[in-house]
C-alpha positions in Angstrom: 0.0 0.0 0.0 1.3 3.2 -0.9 1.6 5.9 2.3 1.3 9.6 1.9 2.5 12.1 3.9 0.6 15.0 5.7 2.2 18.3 6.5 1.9 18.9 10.2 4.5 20.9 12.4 4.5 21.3 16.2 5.8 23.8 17.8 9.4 23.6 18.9 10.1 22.2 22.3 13.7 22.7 24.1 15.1 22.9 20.9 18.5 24.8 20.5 20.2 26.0 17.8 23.7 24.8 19.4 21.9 21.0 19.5 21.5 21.8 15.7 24.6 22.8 14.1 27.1 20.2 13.7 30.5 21.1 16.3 32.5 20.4 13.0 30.9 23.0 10.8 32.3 25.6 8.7 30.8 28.4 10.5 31.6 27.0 13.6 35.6 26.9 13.1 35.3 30.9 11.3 33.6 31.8 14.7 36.5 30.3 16.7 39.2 31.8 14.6 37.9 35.1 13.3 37.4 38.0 16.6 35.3 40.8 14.7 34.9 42.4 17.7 37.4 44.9 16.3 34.8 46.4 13.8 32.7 48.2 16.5 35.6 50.8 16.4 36.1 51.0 12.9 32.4 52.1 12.0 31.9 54.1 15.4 32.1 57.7 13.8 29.0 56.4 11.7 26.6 56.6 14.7 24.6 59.1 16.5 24.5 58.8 20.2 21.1 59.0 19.9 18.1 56.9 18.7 17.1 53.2 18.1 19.6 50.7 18.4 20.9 49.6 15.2 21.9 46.4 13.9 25.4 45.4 15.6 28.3 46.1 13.2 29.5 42.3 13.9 26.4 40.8 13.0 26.8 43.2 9.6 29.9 42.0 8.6 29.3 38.4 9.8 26.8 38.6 7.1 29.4 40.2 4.8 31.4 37.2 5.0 29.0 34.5 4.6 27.7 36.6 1.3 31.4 36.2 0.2 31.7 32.2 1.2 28.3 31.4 -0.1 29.1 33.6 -3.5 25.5 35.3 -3.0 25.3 38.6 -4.9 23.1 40.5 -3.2 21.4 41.5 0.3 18.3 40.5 -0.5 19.0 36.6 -1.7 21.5 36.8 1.5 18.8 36.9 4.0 16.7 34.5 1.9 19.4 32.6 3.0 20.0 33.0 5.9 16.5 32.4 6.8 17.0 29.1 5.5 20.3 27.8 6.4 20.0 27.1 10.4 23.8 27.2 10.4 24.1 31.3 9.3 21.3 31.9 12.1 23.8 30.3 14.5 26.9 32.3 13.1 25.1 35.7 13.3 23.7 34.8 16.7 20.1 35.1 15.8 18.0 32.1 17.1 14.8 30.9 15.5 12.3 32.8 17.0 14.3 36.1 16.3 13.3 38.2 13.3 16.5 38.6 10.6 17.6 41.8 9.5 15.8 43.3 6.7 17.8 43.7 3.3 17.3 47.0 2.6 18.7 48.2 6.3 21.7 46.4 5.0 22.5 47.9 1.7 21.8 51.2 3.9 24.5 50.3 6.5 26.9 49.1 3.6 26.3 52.8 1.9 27.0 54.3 5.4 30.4 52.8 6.6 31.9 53.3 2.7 34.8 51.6 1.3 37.2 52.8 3.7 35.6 50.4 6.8 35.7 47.6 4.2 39.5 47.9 3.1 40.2 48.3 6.9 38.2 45.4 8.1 39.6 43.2 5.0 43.1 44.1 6.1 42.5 42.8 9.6 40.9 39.8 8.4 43.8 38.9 6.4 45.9 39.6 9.8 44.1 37.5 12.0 43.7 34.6 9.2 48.2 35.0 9.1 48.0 34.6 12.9 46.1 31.6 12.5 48.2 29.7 10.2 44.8 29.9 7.8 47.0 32.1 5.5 50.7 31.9 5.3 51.6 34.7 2.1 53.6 31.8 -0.2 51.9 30.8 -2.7 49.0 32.3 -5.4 46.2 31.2 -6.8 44.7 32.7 -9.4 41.6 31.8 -11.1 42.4 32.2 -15.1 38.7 31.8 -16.4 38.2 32.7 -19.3 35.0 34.4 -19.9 33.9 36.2 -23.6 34.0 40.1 -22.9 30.8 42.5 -24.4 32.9 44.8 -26.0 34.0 46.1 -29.2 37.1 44.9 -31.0 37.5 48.2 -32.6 36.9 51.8 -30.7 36.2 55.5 -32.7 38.4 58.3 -32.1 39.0 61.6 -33.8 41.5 60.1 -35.8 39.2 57.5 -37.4 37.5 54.1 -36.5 40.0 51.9 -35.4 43.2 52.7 -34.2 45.8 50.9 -32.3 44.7 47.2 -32.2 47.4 44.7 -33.3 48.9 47.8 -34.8 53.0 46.8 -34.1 55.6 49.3 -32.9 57.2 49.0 -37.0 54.5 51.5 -37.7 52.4 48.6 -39.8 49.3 48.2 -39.7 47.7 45.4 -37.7 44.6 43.6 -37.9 41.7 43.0 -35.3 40.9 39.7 -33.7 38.2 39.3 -36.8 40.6 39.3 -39.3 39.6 43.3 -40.7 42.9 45.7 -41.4 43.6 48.4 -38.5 45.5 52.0 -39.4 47.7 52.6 -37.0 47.5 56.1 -35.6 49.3 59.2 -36.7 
């Protein structure tokens, strides 16, 4: 006989999110080895003294990093995420009754601190990842994909339509990657 089955949730009883996520997860060993604490000073200036409390700079760039780990592009599929993955509700420290962060506060809070609080905070992550052993400065990676660029082979300029490409340094003229003859520039 074939069984179906019905949808029915109870409510969660003495349930913890530190029951839930495994002791050997990713998120687990970032949150052992990374101290953000550091950031509250960085993007102090940014606040008033007055007002609502906002959301806390480390939860901020907590989320920051798991955007960058999880290769999400933007805010908004970040806390889609988040609200589904139990393990980023334990990293950021928000258990399951608690409301997430809205999106659009975050893209504000991004606009806020600027560049300058993201260089800084990079350069101290790279820091504490040296201290750590996590990153050791002798060898590179690099990641030589090659992807087909949405440009034109040949540009305009006052001088005519094409100048420069595969134009050599004889003073010939050179051809573009299509196989059409390029003047080289006067």
């Amino acid at each position: 006989m074939m069984g179906t089955k019905e949808r029915s949730f109870a409510p969660l009883i003495n349930v913890s999110l530190e029951d839930l996520v495994p002791a050997d997860h990713f998120y687990r060993h970032l949150d052992r080895t990374l101290d953000l604490s550091f950031v509250r000073e960085f993007v102090q200036q940014t606040y008033a003294g007055l007002g609502r409390p906002s959301i806390d700079p480390v939860v901020f760039f907590k989320l920051q990093l798991v955007m960058f780990f999880e290769d999400i592009r933007s805010e908004r599929l970040l806390m889609q995420h988040a609200a589904d993955r139990l393990s980023v509700r334990w990293y950021v420290g928000y258990d399951l009754d608690e409301p997430l962060p809205d999106h659009s506060s975050l893209s504000r809070i991004r606009t806020r601190y600027g560049i300058e609080a993201f260089r800084r905070f990079f350069e101290k992550i790279v820091e504490q990842c040296q201290q750590a052993g996590l990153v050791w400065g002798k060898e590179l990676y690099v990641d030589a994909t090659k992807v087909k660029a949405n440009a034109a082979f040949c540009g305009r300029s006052a001088s005519g339509p094409c100048v420069g490409f595969g134009s050599s340094s004889t003073g010939r003229a050179g051809y573009d990657p299509r196989g059409r003859s390029i003047e080289r520039a006067k």
